[in-house]
C-alpha positions, 0 to 999 in steps of 0.5 A, spaced: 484 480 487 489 483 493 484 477 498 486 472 493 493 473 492 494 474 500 491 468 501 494 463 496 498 458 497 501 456 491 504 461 487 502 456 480 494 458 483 496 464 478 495 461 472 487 460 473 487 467 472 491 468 466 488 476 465 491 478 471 498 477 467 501 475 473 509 473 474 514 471 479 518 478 480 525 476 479 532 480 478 531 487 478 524 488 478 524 484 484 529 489 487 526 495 484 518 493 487 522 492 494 525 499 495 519 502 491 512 500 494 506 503 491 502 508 496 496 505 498 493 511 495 495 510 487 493 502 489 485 504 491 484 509 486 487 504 480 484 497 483 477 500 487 476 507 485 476 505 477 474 499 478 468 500 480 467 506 475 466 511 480 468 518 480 472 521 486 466 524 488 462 518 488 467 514 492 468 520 497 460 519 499 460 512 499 466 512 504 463 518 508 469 523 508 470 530 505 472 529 496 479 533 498 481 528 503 480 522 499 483 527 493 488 527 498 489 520 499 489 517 492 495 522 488 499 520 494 499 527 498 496 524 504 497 517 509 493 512 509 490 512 516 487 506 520 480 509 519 480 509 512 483 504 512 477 501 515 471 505 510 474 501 505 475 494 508 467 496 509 465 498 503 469 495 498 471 489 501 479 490 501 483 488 507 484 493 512 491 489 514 493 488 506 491 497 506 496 498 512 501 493 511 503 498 504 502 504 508 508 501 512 512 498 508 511 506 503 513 509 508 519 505 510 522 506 503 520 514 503 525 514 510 530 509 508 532 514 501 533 520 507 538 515 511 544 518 509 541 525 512 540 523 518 547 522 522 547 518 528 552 513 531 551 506 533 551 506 541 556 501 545 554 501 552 560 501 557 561 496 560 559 495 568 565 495 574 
């Protein structure tokens, strides 16, 4: 589905797959999707992990890491690195880049809600004599 979507051209494409109950984000769910991305854990337990019936276990020797480092990963208490971004692209055919590119934007939001705790101020280079 994530392919599909990455690859579509023409957002009226949806209606084909009217199961998928795919709609155009607008107003304030548009805004609050912006600021709080899914982390790419929650997405790979839902959309790969149970999706494909299988146990945590089982996914961990499929993908070939420990069970506690994929349990860490997919209830969000770990970051998605570019090598297991890479065992699932393997495995389960999901894109490596689309799995980064959520990793990046989950942590831009995660610091942009601590902004206001870090005080630096803008510089202004001096101009040259």
């Amino acid at each position: 589905m994530l392919t599909f979507l990455q690859d579509m051209e023409d957002p009226e494409t949806l209606r084909v797959f009217p199961l998928w109950k795919a709609h155009q984000l607008t107003g304030e769910e548009k805004t609050k999707r912006m600021l709080n991305p899914v982390h790419p854990g929650r997405f790979l337990r839902t959309e790969i992990i149970d999706a494909h019936n299988l146990s945590v276990t089982g996914a961990a020797k499929v993908l070939k890491v420990s069970r506690p480092t994929l349990s860490s990963l997919l209830n969000a208490k770990a970051d998605l690195s570019g090598e297991m971004a890479l065992r699932f692209e393997k495995a389960f055919g999901v894109d490596m880049e689309t799995l980064m590119r959520m990793q990046n934007s989950y942590d831009i939001a995660q610091t942009r809600k601590s902004a206001k705790k870090i005080h630096v101020e803008r510089f202004e280079p001096r101009p040259s004599l």
